[in-house]
PADO-408097 format. One line per 3 residues: number of its first residue (from 0); their letters; for each residue z, x, y of N, C-alpha, C, CB. Coordinates in nm, 3 decimals. Glycine has a CB too. Example, Ala and Ser with C-alpha at 12.3 -4.5 7.8 and 13.67 -1.06 7.14 Angstrom:
! residues 2
0> as> 0.780:1.319:-0.569:0.780:1.230:-0.450:0.780:1.320:-0.330:0.905:1.131:-0.447; 0.708:1.285:-0.225:0.714:1.367:-0.106:0.787:1.290:0.003:0.572:1.408:-0.060
! end
This chain:
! residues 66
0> xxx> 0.000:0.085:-0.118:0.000:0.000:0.000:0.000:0.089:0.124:0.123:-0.096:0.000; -0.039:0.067:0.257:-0.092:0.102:0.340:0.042:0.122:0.398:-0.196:0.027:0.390; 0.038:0.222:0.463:0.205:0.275:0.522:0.217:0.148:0.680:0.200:0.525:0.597
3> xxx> 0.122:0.120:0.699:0.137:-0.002:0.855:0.136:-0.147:0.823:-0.010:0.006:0.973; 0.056:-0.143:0.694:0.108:-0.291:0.602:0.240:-0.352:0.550:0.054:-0.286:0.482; 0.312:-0.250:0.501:0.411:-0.206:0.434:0.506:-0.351:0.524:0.450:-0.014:0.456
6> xxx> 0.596:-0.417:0.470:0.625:-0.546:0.522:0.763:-0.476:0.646:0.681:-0.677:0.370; 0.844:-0.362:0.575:0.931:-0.312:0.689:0.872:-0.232:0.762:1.044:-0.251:0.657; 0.745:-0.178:0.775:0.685:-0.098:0.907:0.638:-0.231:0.950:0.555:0.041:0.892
9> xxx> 0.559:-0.349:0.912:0.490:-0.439:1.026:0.607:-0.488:1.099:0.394:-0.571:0.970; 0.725:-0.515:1.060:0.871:-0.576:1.096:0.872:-0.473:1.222:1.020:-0.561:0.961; 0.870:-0.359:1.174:0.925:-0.251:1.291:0.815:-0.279:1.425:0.913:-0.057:1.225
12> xxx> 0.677:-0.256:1.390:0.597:-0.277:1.470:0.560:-0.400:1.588:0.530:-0.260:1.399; 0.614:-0.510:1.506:0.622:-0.636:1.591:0.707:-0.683:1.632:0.587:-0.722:1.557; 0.838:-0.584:1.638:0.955:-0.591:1.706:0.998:-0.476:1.772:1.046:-0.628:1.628
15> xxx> 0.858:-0.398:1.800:0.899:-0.239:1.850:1.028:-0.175:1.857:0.864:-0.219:1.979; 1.055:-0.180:1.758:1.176:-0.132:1.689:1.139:0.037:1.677:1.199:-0.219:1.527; 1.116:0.147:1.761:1.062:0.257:1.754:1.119:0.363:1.660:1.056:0.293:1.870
18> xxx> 1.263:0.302:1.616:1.347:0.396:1.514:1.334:0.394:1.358:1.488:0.366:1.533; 1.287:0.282:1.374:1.210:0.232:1.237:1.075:0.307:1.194:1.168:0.075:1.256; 1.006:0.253:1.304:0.826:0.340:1.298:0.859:0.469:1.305:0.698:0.314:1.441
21> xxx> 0.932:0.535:1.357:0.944:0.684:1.324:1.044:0.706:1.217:0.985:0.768:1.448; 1.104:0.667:1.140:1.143:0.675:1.004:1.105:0.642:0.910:1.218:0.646:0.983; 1.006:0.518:0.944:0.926:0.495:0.825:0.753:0.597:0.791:0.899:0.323:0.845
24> xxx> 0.734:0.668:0.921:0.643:0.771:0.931:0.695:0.906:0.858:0.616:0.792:1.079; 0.825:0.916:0.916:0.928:1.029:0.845:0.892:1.069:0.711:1.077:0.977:0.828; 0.964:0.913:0.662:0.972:0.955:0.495:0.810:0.914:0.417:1.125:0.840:0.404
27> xxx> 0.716:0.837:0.504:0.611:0.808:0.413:0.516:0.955:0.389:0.522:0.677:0.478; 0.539:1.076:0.523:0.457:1.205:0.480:0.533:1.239:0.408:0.413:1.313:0.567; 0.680:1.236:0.391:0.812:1.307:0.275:0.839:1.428:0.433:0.726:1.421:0.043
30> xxx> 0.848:1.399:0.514:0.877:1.514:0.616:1.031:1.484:0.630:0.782:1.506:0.775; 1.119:1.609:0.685:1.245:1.634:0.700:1.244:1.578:0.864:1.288:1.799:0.661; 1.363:1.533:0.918:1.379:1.506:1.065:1.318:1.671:1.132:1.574:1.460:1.107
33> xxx> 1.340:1.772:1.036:1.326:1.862:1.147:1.153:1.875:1.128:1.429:2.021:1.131; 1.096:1.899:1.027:0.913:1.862:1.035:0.891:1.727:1.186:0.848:1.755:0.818; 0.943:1.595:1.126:0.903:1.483:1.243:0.918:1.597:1.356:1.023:1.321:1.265
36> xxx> 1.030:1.598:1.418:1.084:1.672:1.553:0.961:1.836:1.610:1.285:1.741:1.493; 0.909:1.871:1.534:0.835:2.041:1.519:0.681:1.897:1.571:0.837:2.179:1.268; 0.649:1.846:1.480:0.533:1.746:1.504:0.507:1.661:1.636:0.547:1.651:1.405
39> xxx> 0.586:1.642:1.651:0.652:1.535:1.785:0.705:1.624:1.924:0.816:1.439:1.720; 0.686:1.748:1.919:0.767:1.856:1.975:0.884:1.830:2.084:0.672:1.945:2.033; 0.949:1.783:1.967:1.122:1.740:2.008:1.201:1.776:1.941:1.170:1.609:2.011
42> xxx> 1.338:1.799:2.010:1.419:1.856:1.892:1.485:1.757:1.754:1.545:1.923:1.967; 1.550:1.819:1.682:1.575:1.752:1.583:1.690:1.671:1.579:1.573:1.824:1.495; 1.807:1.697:1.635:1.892:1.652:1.721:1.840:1.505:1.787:1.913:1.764:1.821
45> xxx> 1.768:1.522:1.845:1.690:1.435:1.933:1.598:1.275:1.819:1.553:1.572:2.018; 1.547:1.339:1.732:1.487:1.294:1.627:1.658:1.167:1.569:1.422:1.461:1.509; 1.699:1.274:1.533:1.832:1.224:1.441:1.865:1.100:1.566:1.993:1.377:1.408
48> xxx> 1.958:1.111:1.652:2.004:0.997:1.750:1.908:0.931:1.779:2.064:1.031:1.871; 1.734:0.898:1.786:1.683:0.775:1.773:1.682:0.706:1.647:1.570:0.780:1.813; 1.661:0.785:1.558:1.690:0.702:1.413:1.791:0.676:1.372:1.655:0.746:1.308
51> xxx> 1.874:0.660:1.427:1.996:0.637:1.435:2.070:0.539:1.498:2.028:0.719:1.465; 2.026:0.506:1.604:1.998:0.395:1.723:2.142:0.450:1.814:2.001:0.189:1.658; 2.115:0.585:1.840:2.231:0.660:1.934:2.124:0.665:2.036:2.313:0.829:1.881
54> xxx> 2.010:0.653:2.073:1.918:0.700:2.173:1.837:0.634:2.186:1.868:0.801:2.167; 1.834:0.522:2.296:1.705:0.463:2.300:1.553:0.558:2.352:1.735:0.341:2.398; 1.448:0.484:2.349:1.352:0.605:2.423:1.294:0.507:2.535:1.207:0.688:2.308
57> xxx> 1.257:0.663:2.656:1.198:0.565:2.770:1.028:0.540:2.765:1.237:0.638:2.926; 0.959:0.517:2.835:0.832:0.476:2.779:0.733:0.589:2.793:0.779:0.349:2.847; 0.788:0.703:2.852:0.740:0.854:2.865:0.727:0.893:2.726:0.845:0.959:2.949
60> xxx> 0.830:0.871:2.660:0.845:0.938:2.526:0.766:0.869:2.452:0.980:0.946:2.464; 0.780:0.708:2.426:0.735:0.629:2.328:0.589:0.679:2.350:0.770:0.468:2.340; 0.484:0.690:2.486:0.371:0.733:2.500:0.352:0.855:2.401:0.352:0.758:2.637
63> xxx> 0.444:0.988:2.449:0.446:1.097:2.384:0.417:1.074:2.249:0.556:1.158:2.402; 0.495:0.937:2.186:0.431:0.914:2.018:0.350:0.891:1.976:0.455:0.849:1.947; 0.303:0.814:2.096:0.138:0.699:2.052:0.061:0.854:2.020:0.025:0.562:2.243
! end
C-alpha cells in the first residue's frame, strides 16, 4: 500500500497533523530521527519534540518540508 494512502498518513494529511506525516515518512524509509533531521537539515533534537507534539512548527518550516 502506498505510504499517502495508508489510512493513518491520509488521517494525518487531512488534519495536517505535521507530526504524524513526518513520522509516518520516518519509519516508512526505516530512517532513524537522526537520518529524518540530516534530510530535513534540522537537528535531531528538533525532529524528536515535533514528533512528539513538544513543538509545534511555523509555516517557514512546514514549507521547508513541502
Amino acid at each position: 500500500m502506498d505510504l499517502w494512502t495508508r489510512p493513518r498518513m491520509a488521517e494525518a494529511l487531512a488534519t495536517c497533523d505535521m507530526a504524524a506525516v513526518l513520522e509516518g515518512v520516518r519509519a516508512a524509509r526505516g530512517w532513524s530521527q537522526g537520518d529524518l533531521a540530516r534530510a530535513i537539515d534540522y537537528s535531531q533534537s528538533w525532529v524528536s519534540r515535533v514528533v512528539n507534539g513538544q513543538q509545534s512548527l511555523t509555516i517557514d518550516q512546514v514549507r521547508d518540508l513541502a
